[in-house]
C-alpha angles and dihedrals in degrees: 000000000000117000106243125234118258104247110259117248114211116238102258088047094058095035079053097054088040084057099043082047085075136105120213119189103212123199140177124226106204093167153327135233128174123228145192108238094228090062085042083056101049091052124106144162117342087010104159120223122207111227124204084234128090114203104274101056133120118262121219111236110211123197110200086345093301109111109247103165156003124245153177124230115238125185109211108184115299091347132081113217136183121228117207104243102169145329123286125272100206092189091062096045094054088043086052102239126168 
């Protein structure tokens, strides 16, 4: 009894699989806010930190920590979701803009 051959894969068919094979953290910015470590410190359970954002800004969306994309904020329901407004500028994001 002969051995048969495995069944070739193209090429975009492995390089695909590769790609699904990958995992991607995703996060969402909604603001900054600079702090002296010694009020960082102080700070304990319900603390409340004051963000450079008002409500209806954009949110950065961040794929493994590199901005990829801008984004508003939805509630549906009981969930929050985020809606895909424009690409990244990486430039902004570094400078700290909002």
């Amino acid at each position: 009894m002969q051995d048969r051959p495995a069944p070739v894969q193209s090429v975009s068919e492995s390089s695909m699989s590769q790609i699904e094979a990958v995992d991607v953290e995703i996060s969402v910015v909604l603001g900054r806010s600079v702090l002296p470590m010694s009020q960082l410190l102080r700070m304990g359970r319900g603390a409340v930190i004051p963000l450079d954002a008002s409500e209806h800004d954009e949110v950065w969306i961040l794929a493994n920590n590199h901005p990829v994309a801008r984004g508003e904020i939805e509630i549906r329901e009981d969930r929050i979701a985020i809606t895909v407004t424009r690409p990244a500028d990486v430039y902004d994001f570094m400078a700290g803009a909002a």
